[in-house]
C-alpha positions in Angstrom: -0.8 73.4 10.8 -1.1 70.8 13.7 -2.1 72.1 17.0 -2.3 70.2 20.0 -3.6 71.6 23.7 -3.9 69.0 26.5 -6.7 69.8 29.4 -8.7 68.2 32.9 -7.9 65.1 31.2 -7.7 64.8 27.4 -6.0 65.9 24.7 -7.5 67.9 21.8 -5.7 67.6 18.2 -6.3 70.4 15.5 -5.3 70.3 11.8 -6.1 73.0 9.1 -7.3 71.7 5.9 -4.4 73.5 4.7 -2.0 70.8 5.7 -3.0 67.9 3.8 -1.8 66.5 0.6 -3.8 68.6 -1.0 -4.1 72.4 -1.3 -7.2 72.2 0.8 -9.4 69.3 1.8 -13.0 69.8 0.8 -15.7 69.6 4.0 -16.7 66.1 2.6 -13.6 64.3 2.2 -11.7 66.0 5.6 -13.3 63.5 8.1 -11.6 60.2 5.9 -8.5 59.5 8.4 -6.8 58.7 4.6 -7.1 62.3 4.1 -5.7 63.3 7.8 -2.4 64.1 9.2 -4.2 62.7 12.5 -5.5 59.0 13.0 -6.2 56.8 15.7 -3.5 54.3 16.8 -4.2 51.0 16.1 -5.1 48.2 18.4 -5.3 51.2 21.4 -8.0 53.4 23.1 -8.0 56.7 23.1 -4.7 57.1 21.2 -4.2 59.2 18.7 -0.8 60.6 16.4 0.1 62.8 13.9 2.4 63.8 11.3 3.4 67.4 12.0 4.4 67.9 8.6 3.1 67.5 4.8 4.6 64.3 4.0 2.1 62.1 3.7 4.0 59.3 2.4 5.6 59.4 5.9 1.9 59.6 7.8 0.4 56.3 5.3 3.9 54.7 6.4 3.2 54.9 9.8 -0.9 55.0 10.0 -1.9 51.3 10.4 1.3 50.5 12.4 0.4 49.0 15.8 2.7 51.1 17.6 1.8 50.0 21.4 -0.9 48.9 24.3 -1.1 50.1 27.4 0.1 53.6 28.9 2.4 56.3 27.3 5.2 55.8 29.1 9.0 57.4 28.7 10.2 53.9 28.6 7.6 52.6 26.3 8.2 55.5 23.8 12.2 54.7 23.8 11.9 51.0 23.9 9.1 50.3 21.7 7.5 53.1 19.6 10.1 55.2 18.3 11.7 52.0 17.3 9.1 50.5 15.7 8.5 54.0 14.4 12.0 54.0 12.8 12.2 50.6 11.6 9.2 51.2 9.6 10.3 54.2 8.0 14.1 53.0 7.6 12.4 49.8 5.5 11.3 52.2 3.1 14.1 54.7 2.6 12.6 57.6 4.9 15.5 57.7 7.0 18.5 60.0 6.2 22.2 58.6 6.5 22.2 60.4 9.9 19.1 58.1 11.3 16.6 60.8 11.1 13.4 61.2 9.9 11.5 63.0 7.2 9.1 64.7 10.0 8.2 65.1 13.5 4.8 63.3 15.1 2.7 64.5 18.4 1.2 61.2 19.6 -1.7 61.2 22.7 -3.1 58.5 24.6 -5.6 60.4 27.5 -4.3 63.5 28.8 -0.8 62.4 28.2 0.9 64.2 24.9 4.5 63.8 23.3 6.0 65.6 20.2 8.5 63.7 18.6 11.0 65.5 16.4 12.7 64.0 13.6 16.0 63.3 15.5 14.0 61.3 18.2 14.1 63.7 20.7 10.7 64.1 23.0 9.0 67.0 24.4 5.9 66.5 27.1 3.5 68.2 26.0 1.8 69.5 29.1 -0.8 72.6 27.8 -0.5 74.2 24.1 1.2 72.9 21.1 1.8 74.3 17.7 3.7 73.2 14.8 3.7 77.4 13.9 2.4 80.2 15.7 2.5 79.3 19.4 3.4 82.7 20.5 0.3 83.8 18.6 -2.1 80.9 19.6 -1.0 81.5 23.4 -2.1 84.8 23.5 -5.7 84.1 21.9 -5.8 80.9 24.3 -5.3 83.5 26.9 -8.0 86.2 25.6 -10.3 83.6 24.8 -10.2 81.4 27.9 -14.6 81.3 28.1 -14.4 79.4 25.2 -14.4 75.2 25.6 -11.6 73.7 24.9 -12.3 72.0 21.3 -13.7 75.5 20.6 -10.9 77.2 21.9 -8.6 75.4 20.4 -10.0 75.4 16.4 -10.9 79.2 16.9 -7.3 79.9 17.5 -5.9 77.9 14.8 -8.2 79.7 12.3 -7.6 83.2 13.3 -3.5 82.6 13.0 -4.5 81.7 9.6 -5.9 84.1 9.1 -3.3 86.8 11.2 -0.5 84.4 9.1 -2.4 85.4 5.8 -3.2 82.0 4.5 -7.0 81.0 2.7 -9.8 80.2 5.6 -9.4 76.2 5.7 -11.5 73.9 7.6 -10.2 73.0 10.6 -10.5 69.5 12.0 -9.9 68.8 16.0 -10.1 65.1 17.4 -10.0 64.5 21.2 -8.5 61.7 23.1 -12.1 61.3 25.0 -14.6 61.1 22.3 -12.6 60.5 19.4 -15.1 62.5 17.3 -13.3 64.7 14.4 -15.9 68.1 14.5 -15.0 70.4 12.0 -14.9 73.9 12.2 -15.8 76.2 9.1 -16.3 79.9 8.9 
């Protein structure tokens, strides 16, 4: 699962060990960005994507791509990076006859965030994101406000886990401010 919540600023990005290319990402290998659906943009500050889906081949595609400087912009998204972000994937077959591709991406630079879906359409991304589970994640966002928002955030991911039945996987959450990747385990 990839979880995204924007707040006074920054954006926060959660993944559950569970959505790696592997069953589950040990504690000492989740914090290699190799590992990670979510990596830090090259050649940018405070910019950060990821692949909302299990295809890594897709993510390693796309991971040391210098996609863009400056601000996230609508105009810079359509004239630059989802180009860029096509071409690259197109060159290696990841496309489908119809121009789509394989997955969708969230990408955040500050406390701006955009999903991407795999026919190129963009959402803003304005408070709480999740690839499943948002009904579920809004209401424990909304029960759980005390909490800071990294904690918040993490907490919630693990207890849909939980509520969705899956094993307890780490959960890793980077921020657009720090760019520290904390993990949460319980």
């Amino acid at each position: 699962m990839i979880a995204a919540y924007v707040d006074q600023g920054t954006v926060y990005i959660a993944q559950s060990g569970g959505s790696s290319k592997f069953d589950s990402l040990s504690l000492n290998t989740m914090t290699h960005e190799d590992n990670s659906l979510v990596w830090k943009i090259s050649g940018t500050a405070n910019t950060l994507m990821a692949g909302c889906s299990n295809k890594m081949r897709d993510v390693d595609l796309l991971r040391y791509l210098k996609l863009f400087r400056g601000d996230l912009t609508i105009s810079r998204l359509l004239g630059d990076i989802l180009p860029k972000i096509k071409k690259r994937l197109k060159e290696y077959g990841r496309i489908d006859k119809d121009g789509d591709m394989a997955s969708n991406y969230l990408i955040a630079k500050d406390d701006v965030c955009v999903f991407i879906r795999y026919n190129g359409t963009i959402q803003w991304i304005d408070s709480l994101y999740a690839t499943e589970g948002l009904d579920y994640l809004q209401g424990w966002f909304e029960l759980n406000s005390s909490l800071p928002p990294r904690d918040r955030l993490a907490k919630a991911v693990q207890a849909w886990m939980e509520e969705d039945g899956e094993l307890p996987y780490p959960v890793m959450v980077t921020d657009t401010s720090t760019m520290k990747r904390v993990i949460y385990w319980e």
